[in-house]
Structure formats: structure tokens, C-alpha cells
C-alpha positions as CSV (number, residue, x, y, z in Angstrom):
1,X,-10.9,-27.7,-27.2
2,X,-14.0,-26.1,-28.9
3,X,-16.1,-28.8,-27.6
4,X,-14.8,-28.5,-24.0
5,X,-15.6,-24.3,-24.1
6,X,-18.8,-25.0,-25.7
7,X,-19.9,-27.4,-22.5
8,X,-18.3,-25.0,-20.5
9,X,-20.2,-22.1,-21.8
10,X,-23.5,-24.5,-21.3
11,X,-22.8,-25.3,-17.7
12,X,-22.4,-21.5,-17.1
13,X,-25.5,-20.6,-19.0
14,X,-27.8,-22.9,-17.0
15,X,-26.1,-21.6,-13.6
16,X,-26.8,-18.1,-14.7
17,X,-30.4,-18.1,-15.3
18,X,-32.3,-15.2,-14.0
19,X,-34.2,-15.3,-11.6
20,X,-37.6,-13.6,-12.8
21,X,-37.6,-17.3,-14.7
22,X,-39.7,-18.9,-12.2
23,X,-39.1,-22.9,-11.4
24,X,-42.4,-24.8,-11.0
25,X,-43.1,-28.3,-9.5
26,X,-45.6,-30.5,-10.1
27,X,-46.8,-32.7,-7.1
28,X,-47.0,-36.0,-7.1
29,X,-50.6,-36.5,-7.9
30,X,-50.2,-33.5,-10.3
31,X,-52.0,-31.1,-8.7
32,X,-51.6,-27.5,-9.6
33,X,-47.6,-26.7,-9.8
34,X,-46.2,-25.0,-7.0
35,X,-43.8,-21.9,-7.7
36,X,-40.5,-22.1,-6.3
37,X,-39.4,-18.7,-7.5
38,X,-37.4,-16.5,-4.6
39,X,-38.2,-12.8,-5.7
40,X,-34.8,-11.2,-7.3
41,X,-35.1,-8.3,-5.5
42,X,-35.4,-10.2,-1.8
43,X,-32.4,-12.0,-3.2
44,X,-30.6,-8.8,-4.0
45,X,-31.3,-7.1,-0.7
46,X,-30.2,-10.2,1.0
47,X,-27.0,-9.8,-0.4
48,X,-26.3,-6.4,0.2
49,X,-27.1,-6.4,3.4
50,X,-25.3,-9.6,4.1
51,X,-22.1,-8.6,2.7
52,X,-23.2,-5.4,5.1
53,X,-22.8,-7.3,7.5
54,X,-19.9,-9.7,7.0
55,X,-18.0,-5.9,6.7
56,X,-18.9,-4.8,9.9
57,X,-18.3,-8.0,11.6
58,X,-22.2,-7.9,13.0
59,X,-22.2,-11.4,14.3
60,X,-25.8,-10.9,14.8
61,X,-26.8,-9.2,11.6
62,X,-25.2,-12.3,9.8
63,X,-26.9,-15.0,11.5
64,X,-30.5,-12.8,10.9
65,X,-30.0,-14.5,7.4
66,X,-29.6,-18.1,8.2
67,X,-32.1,-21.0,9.1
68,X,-32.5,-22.7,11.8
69,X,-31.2,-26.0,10.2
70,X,-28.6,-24.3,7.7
71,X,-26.1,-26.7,6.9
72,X,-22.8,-24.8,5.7
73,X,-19.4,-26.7,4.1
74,X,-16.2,-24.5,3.7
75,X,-12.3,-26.1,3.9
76,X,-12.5,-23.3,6.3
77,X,-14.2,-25.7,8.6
78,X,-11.6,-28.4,8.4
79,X,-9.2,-25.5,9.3
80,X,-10.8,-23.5,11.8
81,X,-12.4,-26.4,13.8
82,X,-10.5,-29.5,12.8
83,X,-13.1,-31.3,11.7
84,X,-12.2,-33.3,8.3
85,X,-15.7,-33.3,6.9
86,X,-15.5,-29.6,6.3
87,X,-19.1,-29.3,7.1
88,X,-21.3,-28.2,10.3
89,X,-25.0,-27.7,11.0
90,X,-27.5,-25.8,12.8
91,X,-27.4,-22.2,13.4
92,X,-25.8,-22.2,17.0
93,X,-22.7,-23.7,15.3
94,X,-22.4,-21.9,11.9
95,X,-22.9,-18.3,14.9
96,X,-19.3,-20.1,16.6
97,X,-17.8,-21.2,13.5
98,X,-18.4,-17.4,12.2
99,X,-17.5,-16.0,15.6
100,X,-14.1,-18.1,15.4
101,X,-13.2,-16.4,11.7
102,X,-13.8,-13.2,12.8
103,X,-11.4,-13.6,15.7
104,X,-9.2,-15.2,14.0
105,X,-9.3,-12.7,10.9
106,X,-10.2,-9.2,12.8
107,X,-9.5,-7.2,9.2
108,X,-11.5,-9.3,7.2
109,X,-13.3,-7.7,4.7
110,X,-15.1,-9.0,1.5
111,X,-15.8,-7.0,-1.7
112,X,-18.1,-8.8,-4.3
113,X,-17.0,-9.2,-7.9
114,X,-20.3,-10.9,-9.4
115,X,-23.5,-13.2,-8.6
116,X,-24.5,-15.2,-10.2
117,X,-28.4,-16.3,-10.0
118,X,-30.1,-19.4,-9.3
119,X,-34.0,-20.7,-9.0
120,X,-33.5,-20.9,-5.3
121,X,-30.0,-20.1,-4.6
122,X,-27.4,-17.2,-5.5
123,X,-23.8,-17.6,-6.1
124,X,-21.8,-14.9,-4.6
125,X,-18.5,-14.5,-5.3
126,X,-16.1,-12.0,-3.9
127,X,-12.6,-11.1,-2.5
128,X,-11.3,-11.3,0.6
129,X,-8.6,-8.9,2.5
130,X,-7.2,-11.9,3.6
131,X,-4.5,-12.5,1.0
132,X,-6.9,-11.4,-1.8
133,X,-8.6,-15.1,-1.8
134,X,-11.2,-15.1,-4.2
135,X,-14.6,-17.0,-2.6
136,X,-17.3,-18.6,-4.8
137,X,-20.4,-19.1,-2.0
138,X,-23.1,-21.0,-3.2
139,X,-26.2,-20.3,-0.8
140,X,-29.4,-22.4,-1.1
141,X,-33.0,-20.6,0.4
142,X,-35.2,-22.2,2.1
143,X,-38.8,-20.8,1.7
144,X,-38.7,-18.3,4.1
145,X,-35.9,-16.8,2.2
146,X,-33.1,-17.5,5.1
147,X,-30.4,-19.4,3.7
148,X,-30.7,-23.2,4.4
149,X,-27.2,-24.8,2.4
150,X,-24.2,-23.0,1.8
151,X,-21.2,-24.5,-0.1
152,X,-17.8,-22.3,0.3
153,X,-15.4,-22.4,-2.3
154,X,-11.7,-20.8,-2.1
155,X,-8.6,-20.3,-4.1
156,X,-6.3,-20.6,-1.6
């Protein structure tokens, strides 16, 4: 048991590490490395003013933070759409698979318990209004900062 806590508590250290810890990558040829670090503060703003967003039901204001070729997997997918892989792509149908949760869940709200940081992503996770599910999001950035993966988790 004290071996299984202390991997867990591992697993969650390396998951938590800030973000002012700046990931570098060395090319190929090994050329001068290349910083991969998303600025915490653009990453905080993001997720204020996406959770802004989500609480207001701005279709538009959500989708400003998504890419082009975001790629998001929620068992909301399976649900909502019937699809069994659970995962969609492109912005134009993450935009109808958000429109077709807000429809379907007009009171939705979310309020944000923790975050937990990444190199290049952000875990967010919250509570919903909807039967008080508790959501673990993992977002991925792409280097423009819009979010280019997302990976939904939910208790119920």
C-alpha cells in the first residue's frame, strides 16, 4: 500500500509541474533547443475566460479558444452524437457538438475546483450543475496558444 501511494504521489508530482519550468527540445541535428513553454499567465487567462464562457453559454466566445484542427474525446460524444469512438475533429464539429450540450443542458454551469499545470497543456477540473459531475479536462496548446487536444473525463 505504501508503495502504491508513493507511485501515486509521483505520477501526481510530474503532472503538477509548474509551468514557469520551461520544456526544451533539442532538434534533430541538435541545433539550439527550442522552448516549448506556454506563458502561465496566458494559460490562466485562458481559463478564466473560458470557463467565462462555458457560463454564459457564448457559443462563440468558446470556440475563440480552439484550433482549427482541435481534436476533442468526451463519453459525452458517444452520448450526444452516437458515435462509439467518443472522439470528433475539427472546429466546425467540436462548435455542433458544444452547440448540442448546451441545448440539451440549458442550466449548465461549471465551477472549477483546481488546475492542475502542464508544459503545454492545463488540467481543469470542475463541477458541473448537471448532477454535480465532477470533470477532469485535459487540454493540449498548440503554439498559438488555442487549444489543439482535449480529453474529457467524468464521474458519472
Amino acid at each position: 500500500m505504501k508503495k502504491l501511494i508513493k507511485n501515486i504521489s509521483i505520477v501526481l508530482l510530474s503532472v503538477a509541474l509548474p509551468f514557469h519550468v520551461a520544456a526544451e527540445v533539442k532538434s534533430p541535428d541538435n541545433a539550439k533547443p527550442k522552448t516549448t513553454k506556454i506563458e502561465q499567465q496566458q494559460i490562466q487567462r485562458m481559463t478564466e475566460t473560458w470557463l467565462n464562457a462555458w457560463n454564459r453559454h457564448a457559443l462563440d466566445d468558446i470556440m475563440s479558444h480552439y484550433a482549427e484542427d482541435v481534436e476533442l474525446t468526451s463519453p459525452f460524444v458517444a452520448k450526444l452524437f452516437k458515435q462509439s469512438s467518443g472522439t470528433i475533429t475539427g472546429k466546425k464539429n467540436v462548435r455542433l457538438y458544444f452547440q448540442k450540450g448546451l441545448t440539451t443542458y440549458p442550466k449548465l454551469k461549471l465551477k472549477l475546483l483546481t488546475t492542475l499545470n502542464g508544459a503545454r497543456s492545463i488540467m481543469l477540473i470542475y463541477r458541473t450543475t448537471i448532477n454535480n459531475v465532477l470533470a477532469a479536462e485535459t487540454m493540449y496548446f498548440n503554439d498559438d496558444g488555442k487549444i489543439a487536444k482535449v480529453i474529457a473525463h467524468y464521474s458519472k
